[in-house]
C-alpha positions as CSV (number, residue, x, y, z in Angstrom):
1,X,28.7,-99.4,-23.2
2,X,25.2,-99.3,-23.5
3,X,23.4,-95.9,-24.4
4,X,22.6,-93.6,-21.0
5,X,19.7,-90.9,-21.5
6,X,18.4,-88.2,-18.8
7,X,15.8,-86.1,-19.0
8,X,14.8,-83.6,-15.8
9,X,15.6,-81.2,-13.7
10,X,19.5,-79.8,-14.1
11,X,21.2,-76.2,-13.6
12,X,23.8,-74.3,-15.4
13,X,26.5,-72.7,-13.6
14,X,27.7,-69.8,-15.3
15,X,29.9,-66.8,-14.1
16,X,29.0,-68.1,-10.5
17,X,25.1,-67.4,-11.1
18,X,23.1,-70.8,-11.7
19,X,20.5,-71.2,-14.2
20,X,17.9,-73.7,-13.8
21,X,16.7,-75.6,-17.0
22,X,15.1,-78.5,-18.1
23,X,17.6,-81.1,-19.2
24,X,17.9,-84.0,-22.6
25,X,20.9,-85.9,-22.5
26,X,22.1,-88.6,-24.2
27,X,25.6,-90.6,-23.8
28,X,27.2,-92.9,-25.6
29,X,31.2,-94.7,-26.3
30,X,31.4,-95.9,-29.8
31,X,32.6,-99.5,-30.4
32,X,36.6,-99.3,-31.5
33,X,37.9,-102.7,-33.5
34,X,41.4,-104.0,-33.2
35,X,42.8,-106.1,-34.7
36,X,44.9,-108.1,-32.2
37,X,47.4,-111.7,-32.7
38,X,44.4,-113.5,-31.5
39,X,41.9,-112.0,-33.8
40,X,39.7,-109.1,-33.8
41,X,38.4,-107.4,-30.1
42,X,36.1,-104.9,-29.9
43,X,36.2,-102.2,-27.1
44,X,34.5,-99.0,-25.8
45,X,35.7,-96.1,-27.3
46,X,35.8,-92.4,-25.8
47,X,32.7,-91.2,-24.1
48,X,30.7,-89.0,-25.5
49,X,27.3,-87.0,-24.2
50,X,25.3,-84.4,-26.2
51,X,21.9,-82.8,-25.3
52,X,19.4,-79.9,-25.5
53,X,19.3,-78.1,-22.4
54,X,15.8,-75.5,-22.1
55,X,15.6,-72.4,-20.0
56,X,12.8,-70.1,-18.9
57,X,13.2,-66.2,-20.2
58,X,16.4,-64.5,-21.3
59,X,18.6,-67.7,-19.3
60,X,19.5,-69.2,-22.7
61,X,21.0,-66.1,-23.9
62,X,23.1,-65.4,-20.4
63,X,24.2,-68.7,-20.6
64,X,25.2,-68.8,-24.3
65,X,27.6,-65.3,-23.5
66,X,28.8,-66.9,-20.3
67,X,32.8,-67.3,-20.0
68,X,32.3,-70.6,-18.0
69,X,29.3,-72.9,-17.9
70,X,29.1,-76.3,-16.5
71,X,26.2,-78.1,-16.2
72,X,24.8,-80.0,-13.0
73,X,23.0,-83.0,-12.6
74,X,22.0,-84.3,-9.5
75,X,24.8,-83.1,-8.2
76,X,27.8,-84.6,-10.4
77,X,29.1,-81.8,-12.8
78,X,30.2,-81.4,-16.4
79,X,31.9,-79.5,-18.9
80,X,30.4,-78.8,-22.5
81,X,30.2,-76.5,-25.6
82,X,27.1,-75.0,-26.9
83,X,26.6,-76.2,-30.4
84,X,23.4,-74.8,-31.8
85,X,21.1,-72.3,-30.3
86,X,18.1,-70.4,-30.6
87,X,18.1,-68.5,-27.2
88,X,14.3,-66.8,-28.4
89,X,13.1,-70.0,-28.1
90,X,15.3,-70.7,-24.6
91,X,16.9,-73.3,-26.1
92,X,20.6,-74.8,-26.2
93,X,21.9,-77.7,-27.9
94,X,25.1,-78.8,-26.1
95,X,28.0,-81.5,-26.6
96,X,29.9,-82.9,-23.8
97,X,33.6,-82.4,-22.9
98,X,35.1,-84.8,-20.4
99,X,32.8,-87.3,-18.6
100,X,29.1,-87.4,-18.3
101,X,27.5,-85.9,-15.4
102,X,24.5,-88.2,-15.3
């Protein structure tokens, strides 16, 4: 699988309030070897997506305390976990759980 990126317009769900923010996104599926009767085969691995999502005011921070977030692109919707923050700066860098929304 070749490398997907987004970057635009997205919005958090979170608590049933949405938060509008600007989106980074980047997904990927390693490369798995096996090692097969015939040879060796190489196939995509598990999906993965990380980004940097950036919010206006004290967003981040609402966000980052939220119970449950999801984040929606375009209309398709995904899952993640905040990794790093600095909600001063309105900031959040996520990591994906389940399939990409974009």
């Amino acid at each position: 699988m070749e490398p997907r990126f987004y970057e635009g317009d997205a919005a958090v769900h979170a608590d049933g309030a949405v938060y509008p923010c600007w989106a980074n996104l980047r997904c990927w599926a390693d490369q798995v070897r096996a090692r097969t009767f015939g040879g060796t085969t190489v196939h995509d691995g598990q999906q993965q997506w990380t980004g940097r999502l950036r919010f206006r005011g004290a967003d981040a921070e609402t966000v980052l305390f939220a119970s449950s977030v999801r984040l929606v692109v375009d209309g398709a919707e995904g899952r993640f976990l905040i990794d790093t923050r600095d909600p001063a700066g309105g900031t959040l860098e996520i990591r994906g759980t389940g399939p990409a929304p974009f």
